[in-house]
N, C-alpha and C positions, 0 to 999 in steps of 0.2 A: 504494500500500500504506500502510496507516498504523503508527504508529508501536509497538500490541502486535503486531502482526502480522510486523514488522520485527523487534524486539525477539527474537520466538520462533522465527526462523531458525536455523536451524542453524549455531554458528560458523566460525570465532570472525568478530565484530564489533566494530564500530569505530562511536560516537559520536563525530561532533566539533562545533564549537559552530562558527558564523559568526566570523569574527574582528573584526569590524565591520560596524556596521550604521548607518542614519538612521533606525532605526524604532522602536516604545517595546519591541517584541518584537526575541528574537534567533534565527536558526535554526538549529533542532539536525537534522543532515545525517546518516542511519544508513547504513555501507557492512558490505556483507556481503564477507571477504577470499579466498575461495574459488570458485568454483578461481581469479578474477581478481579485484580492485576491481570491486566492481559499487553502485550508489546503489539503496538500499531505501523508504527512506522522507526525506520534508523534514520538516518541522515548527515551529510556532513557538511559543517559551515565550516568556513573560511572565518581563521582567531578578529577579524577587520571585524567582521560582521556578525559577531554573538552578540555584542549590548543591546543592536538593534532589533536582534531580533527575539532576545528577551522581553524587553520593553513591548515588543508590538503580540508576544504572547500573551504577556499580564492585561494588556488591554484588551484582547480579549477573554480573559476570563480563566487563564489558564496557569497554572500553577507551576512553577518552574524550580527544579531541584536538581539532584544530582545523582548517578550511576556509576558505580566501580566497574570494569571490565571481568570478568571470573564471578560472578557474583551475582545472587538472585536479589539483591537487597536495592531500593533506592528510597530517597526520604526529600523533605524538601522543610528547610528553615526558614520561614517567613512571617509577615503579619500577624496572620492565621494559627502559629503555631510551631513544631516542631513534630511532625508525622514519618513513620518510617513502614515501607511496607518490604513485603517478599511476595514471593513470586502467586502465593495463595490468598494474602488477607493484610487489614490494614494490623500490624504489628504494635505497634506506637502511636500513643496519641497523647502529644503534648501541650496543654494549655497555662498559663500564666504561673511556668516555673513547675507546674505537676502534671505528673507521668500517671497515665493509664495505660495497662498493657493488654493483650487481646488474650489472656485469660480472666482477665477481672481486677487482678490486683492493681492499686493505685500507690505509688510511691511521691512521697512530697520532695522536692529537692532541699529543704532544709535538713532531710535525713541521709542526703549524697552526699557522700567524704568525697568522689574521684569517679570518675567513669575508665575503664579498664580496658584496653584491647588484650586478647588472651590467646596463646595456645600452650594444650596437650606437649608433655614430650615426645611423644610420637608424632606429632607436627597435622594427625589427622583431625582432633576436635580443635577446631576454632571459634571467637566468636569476638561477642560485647556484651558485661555485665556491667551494673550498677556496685560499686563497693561502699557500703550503710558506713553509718558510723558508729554502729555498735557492735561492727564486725562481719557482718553478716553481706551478702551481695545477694543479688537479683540479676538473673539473664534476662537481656536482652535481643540479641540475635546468634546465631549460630550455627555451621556446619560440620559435618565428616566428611572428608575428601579422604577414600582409603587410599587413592594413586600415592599418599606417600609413605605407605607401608609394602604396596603389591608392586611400583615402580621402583627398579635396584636404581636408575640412574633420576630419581628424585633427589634434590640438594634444595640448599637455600632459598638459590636464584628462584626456582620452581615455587616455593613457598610465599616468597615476598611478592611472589606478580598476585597468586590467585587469593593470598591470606593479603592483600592491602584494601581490600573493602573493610575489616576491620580496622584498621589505621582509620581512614577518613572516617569511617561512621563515627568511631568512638573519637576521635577529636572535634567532630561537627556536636555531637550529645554534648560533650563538654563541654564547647564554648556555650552552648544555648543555657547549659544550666548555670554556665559560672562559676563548674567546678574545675579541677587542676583535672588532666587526662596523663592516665600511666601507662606507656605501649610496653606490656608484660610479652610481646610476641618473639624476641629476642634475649636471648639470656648474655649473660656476661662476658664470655668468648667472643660471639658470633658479634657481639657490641664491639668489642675493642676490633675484630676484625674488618667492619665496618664501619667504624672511626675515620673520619675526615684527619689526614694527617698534617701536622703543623709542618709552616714551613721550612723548620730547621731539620726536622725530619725527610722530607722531600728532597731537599736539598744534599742532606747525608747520601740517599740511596742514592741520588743521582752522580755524586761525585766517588762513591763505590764502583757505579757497575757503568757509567759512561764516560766518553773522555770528550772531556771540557772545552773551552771555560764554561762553568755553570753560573752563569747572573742572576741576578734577580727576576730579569724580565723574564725567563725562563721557568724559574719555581713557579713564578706570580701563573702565568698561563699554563704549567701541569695542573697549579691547584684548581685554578676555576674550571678546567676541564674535567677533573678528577670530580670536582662538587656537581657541577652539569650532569657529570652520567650518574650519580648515585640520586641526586631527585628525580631522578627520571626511571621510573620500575624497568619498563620494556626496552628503553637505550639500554640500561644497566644486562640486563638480559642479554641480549642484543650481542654487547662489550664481551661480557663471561663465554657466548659461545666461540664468540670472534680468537677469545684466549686460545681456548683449548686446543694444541697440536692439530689433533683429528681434524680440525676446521678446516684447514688452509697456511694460513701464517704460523710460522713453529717458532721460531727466534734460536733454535739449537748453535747450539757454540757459542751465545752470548751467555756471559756471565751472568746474567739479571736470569735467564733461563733456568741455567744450569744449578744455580747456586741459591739464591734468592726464592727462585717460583721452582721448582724441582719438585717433578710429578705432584704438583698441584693440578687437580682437574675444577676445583671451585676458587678461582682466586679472592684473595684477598683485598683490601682496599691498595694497599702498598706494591700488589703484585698486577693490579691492575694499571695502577699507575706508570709503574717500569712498562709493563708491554704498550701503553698509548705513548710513551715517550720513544719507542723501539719503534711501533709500525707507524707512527705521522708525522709530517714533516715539521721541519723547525727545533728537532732536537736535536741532541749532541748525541754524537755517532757511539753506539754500543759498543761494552769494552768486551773482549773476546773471553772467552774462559779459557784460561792458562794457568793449570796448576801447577805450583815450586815441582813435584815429583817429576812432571816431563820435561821442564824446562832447562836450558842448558845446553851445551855442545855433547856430541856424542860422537862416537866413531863407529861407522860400520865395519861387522867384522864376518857376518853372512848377508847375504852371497857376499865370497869372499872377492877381494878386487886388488890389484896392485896398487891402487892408491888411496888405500882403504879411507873412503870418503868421509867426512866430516858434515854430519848435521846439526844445524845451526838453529833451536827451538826459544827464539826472545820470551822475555815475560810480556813483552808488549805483542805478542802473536805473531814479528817478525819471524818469518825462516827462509831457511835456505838451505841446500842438499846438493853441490855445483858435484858432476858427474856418476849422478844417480837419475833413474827414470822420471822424478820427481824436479827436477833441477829449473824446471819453468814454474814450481809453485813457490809463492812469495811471502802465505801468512800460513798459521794454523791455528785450531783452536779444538779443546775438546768437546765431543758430544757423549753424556754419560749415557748410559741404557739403565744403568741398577744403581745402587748405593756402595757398593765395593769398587775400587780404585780402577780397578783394571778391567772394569763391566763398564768398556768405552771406546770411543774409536776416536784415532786422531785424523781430524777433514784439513786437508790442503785445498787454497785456492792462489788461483792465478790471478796476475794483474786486472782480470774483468771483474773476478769476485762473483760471476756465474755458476760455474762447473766447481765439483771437487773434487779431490782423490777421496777415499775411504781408505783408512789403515784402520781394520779391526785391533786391539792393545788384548795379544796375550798371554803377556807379562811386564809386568813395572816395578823395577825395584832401587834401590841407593845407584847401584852400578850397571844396572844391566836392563833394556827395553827389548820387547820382543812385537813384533806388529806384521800382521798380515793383510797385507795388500787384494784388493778385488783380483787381481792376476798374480801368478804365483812369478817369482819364489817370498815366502818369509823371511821378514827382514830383522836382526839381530844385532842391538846397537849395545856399545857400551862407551860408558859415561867418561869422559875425557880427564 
């Protein structure tokens, strides 16, 4: 149905707007409230043209609120009230500060300490209760979503898109009653992991794992980018698949990869930030992973050679190998595969920085490298 068509139903009706989006438009969702919640029309305006087209809804007659994406819930804060409905019945009905809820019971907001977003440690009950102040709470809305018990590749990112209608409702409740809102949907870890990091912080990682100068002007625009993608649920999303190897972009051989985000499949705030400084333009070039154990001159002594070659392994990822098959490759860096030293491979590249050699490492020790090349023979260094 489209959106005059929706419009000219019979009411009463309910306009609410998307609560967030990644897109340049926003969607305006029409529900018709008779005899049930039922969806009429979606639509999407252009961010230029929602005041106006608020404003020319309320004239006529039509009540304009708000909708989560994932979520059966919308509600609407205005003149009239503070109403919350689901996909069945009107749930909430708020008049001058008190709460009736569509079992009967009536709570005063003189007896609200806090409005509460909540989840289960199992991540699968969610919701929004009232928390009394004599202890006690009252639910207000809530789901099961078993996908995050019966999905193995369920994480966070997956929790914070379809669990953020609880965020808004329970902060929109709040504000209307005047009470303080507590988002219980994060525990302590996942907080600090989620942490917006200060910029001396930002600025540490960056001068660890890239090579400089690191300015100010630099930290200043990781940080507002890093804040961009974390208000933003489905950017945020978005960023975390974009991370992950599997995606596409790997960063292997950079140290911020190897070292920092190391078989991380849900990054963190800090490990997000390192990869949006590695895949977009305007930062300082990744510093290569180069552990002290490979580093250093070596001397080839299988295949054995008359002039038994000398490889040249910088800690700055400089090398060099002059009369070895390798002798056109100019940097190296390691890619780990496991958490043991020598569950690795050393990649050579050329002046393009396209192609690479592959030397599987299968042995590393004080004195002596052992590495196999994609074409035989095994090569057998020892340490100068």
């Amino acid at each position: 149905m489209n959106l005059e068509r929706a419009l000219a139903m019979p009411g009463p009706l309910v306009a609410a707007w998307e609560a967030w989006t990644a897109r340049p438009d926003r969607r305006l969702l029409v529900f018709s409230l008779q005899p049930k919640p039922a969806r009429l029309a979606l639509v999407a305006v252009p961010e230029t043209e929602r005041a106006a087209m608020s404003s020319d809804l309320r004239q006529r007659g039509i009540r304009v609120g708000i909708w989560v994406p994932h979520s059966e819930y919308f509600w609407c804060d205005d003149d009239q009230g503070f109403d919350l409905w689901s996909s069945s019945r009107l749930e909430l009905e708020g008049k001058h500060g008190n709460l009736q809820l569509a079992d009967g019971r009536r709570v005063s907001a003189a007896s609200v300490a806090s409005v509460a977003s909540f989840v289960d440690e199992d991540m699968v009950h969610r919701g929004v209760r009232l928390e009394l102040a004599d202890g006690s709470s009252v639910l207000v809305a809530e789901e099961r979503d078993p996908a995050a018990l019966g999905d193995p590749t369920y994480n966070v990112d997956n929790f914070s898109i379809e669990a953020a209608w609880t965020d808004y409702l329970g902060a929109a409740l709040a504000s209307w009653l005047g009470k303080p809102h507590v988002n219980r949907l994060i525990d302590a870890e996942i907080a600090e992991e989620r942490r917006i990091h200060e910029p001396s912080e930002l600025e540490a990682m960056l001068t660890k794992y890239f090579i400089g100068p690191i300015g100010a002007d630099v930290i200043a625009r990781l940080g507002a980018e890093v804040a961009r993608v974390l208000a933003d649920p489905a950017l945020h999303a978005g960023m975390a698949r974009g991370f992950l190897p599997s995606n596409g972009r790997r960063g292997f051989g950079c140290a911020w990869r190897e070292e920092l985000a190391f078989q991380r499949t849900d990054p963190r705030v800090i490990d997000l930030a390192a990869w949006i400084a590695w895949a977009e333009t305007g930062y300082p070039r990744a510093r290569p992973y180069c552990p002290e154990a490979f580093a250093g001159t070596w001397i080839q002594r299988e295949p054995a050679s008359p002039s038994a070659p000398r490889w040249t392994l910088g800690r700055d990822g400089a090398f060099s190998a002059p009369g070895t098959p390798f002798a056109s490759r100019i940097t190296w860096c390691v890619h780990r595969h496991g958490t043991k030293l020598d569950d690795a491979s050393i990649w050579l590249a050329d002046a393009t920085g396209v192609g690479f050699k592959r030397l599987l490492v299968l042995r590393v020790a004080s004195t002596e490298l052992v590495l196999e090349p994609t074409t035989p023979p095994v090569v057998r260094l020892e340490r100068e």
